[in-house]
VOBA-1610 file (N, C-alpha, C; in pm, whole numbers, padded with zeros to 5 digits, always signed):
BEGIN
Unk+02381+01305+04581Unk+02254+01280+04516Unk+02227+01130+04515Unk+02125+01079+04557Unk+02065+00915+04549Unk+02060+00901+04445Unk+02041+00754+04404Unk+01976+00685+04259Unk+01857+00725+04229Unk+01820+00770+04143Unk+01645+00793+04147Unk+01637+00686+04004Unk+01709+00567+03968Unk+01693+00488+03891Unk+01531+00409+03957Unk+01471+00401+03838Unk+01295+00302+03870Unk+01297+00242+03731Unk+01264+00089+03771Unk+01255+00018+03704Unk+01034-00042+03655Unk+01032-00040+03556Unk+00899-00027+03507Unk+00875-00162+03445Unk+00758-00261+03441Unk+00731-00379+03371Unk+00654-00350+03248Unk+00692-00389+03120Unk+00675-00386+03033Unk+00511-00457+02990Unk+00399-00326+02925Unk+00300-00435+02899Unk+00293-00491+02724Unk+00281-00597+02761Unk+00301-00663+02622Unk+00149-00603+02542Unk+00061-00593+02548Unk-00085-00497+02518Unk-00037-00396+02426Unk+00088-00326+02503Unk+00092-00172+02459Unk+00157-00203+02367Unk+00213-00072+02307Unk+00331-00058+02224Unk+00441+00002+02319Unk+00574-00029+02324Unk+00679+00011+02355Unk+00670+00166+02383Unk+00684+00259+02272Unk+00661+00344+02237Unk+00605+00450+02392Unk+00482+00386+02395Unk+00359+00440+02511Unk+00414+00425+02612Unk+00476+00288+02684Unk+00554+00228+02822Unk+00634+00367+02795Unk+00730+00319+02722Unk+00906+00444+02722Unk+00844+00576+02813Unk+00765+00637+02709Unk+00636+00767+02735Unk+00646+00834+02884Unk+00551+00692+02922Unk+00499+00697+03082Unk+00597+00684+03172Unk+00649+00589+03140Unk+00789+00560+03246Unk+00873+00692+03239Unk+00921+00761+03127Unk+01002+00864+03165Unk+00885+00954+03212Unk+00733+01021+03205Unk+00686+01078+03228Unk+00699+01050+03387Unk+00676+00973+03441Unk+00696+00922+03591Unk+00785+00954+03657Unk+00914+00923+03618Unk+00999+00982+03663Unk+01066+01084+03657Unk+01035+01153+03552Unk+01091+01328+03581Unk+00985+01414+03629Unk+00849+01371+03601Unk+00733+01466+03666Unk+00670+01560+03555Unk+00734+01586+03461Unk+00672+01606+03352Unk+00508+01557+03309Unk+00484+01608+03283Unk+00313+01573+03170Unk+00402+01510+03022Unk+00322+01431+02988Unk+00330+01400+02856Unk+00385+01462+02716Unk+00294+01582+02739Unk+00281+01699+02657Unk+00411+01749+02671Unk+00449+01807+02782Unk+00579+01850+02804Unk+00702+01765+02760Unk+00685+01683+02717Unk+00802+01552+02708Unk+00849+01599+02503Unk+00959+01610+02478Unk+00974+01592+02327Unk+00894+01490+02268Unk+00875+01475+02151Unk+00808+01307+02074Unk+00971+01236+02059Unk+00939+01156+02093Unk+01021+01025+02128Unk+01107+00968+01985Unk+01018+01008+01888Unk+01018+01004+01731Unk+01176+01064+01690Unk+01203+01202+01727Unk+01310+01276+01689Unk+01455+01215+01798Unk+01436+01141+01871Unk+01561+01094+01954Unk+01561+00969+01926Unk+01464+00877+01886Unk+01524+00745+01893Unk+01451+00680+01843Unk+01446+00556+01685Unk+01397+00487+01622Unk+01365+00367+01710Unk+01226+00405+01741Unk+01150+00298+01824Unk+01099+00134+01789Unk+01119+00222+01649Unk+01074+00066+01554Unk+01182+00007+01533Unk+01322+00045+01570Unk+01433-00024+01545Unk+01454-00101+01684Unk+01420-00026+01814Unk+01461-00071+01874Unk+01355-00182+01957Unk+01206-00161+01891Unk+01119-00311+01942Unk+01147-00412+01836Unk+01230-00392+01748Unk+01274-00556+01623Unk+01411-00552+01707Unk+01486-00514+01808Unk+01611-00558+01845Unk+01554-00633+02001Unk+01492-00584+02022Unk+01423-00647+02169Unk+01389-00780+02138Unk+01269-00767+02037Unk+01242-00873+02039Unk+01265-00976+01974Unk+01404-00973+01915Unk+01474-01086+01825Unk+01512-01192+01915Unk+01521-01183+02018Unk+01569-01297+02138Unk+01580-01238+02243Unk+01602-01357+02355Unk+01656-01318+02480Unk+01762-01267+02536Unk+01796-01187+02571Unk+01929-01128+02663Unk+01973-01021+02596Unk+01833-00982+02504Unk+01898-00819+02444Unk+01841-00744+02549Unk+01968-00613+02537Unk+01927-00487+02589Unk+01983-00338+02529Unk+01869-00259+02516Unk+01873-00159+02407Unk+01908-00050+02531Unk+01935+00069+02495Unk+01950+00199+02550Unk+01972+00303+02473Unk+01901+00370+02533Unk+01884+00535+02439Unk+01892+00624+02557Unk+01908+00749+02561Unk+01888+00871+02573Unk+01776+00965+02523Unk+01716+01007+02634Unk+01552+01032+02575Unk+01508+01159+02713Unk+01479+01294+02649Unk+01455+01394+02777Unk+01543+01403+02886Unk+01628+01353+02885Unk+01794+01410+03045Unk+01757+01272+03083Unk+01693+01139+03057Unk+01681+01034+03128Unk+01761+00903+03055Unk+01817+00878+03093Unk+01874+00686+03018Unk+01751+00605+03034Unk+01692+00555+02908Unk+01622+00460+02913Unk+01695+00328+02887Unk+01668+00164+02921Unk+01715+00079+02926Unk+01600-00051+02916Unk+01596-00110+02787Unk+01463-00205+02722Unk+01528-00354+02805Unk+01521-00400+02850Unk+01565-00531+02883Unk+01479-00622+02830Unk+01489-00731+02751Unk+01455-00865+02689Unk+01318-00842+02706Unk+01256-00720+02621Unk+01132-00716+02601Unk+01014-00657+02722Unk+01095-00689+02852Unk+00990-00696+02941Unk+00985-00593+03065Unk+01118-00543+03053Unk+01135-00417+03195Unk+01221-00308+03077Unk+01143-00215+03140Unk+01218-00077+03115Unk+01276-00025+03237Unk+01430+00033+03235Unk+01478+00132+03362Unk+01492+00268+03308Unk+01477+00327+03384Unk+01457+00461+03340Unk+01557+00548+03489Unk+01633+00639+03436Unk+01706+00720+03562Unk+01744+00846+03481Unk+01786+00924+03561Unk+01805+01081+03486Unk+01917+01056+03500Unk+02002+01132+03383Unk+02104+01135+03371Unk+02212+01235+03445Unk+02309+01200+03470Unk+02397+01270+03628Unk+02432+01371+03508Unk+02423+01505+03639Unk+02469+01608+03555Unk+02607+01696+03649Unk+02681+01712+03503Unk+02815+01777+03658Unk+02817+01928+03600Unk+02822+01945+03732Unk+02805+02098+03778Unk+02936+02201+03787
//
């Protein structure tokens, strides 16, 4: 199986929250709708006051079978998580 890791630029406009959203919506193919609320897996408001306390943080959660990954505010990576069979 390839990497299907994609890396996403962060818009400072949005809220975190919305980016996370789309970016995993993107990459698993899912609709929106179809996606859990983001709310019940991972304190978002915890993790945009850890982002943006300085440079060279990086947050990660688990969110829908995908690893999300906040880098210093400004890129999200997003990849599904390997599953063994």
């Amino acid at each position: 199986m390839g990497c299907s890791q994609r890396e996403f630029r962060r818009s400072q406009e949005r809220a975190l929250v919305v980016d996370v959203v789309e970016a995993v919506e993107s990459v698993s193919g899912f609709e929106q709708s179809e996606l859990p609320p983001l709310y019940e897996t991972v304190d978002m408001e915890a993790v945009e006051n850890a982002v943006r306390s300085g440079s060279g943080v990086v947050v990660g959660f688990e969110y829908s079978g995908h690893t999300v990954t906040v880098v210093d505010n400004s890129r999200l990576i997003v990849e599904p998580l390997e599953r063994s069979e």
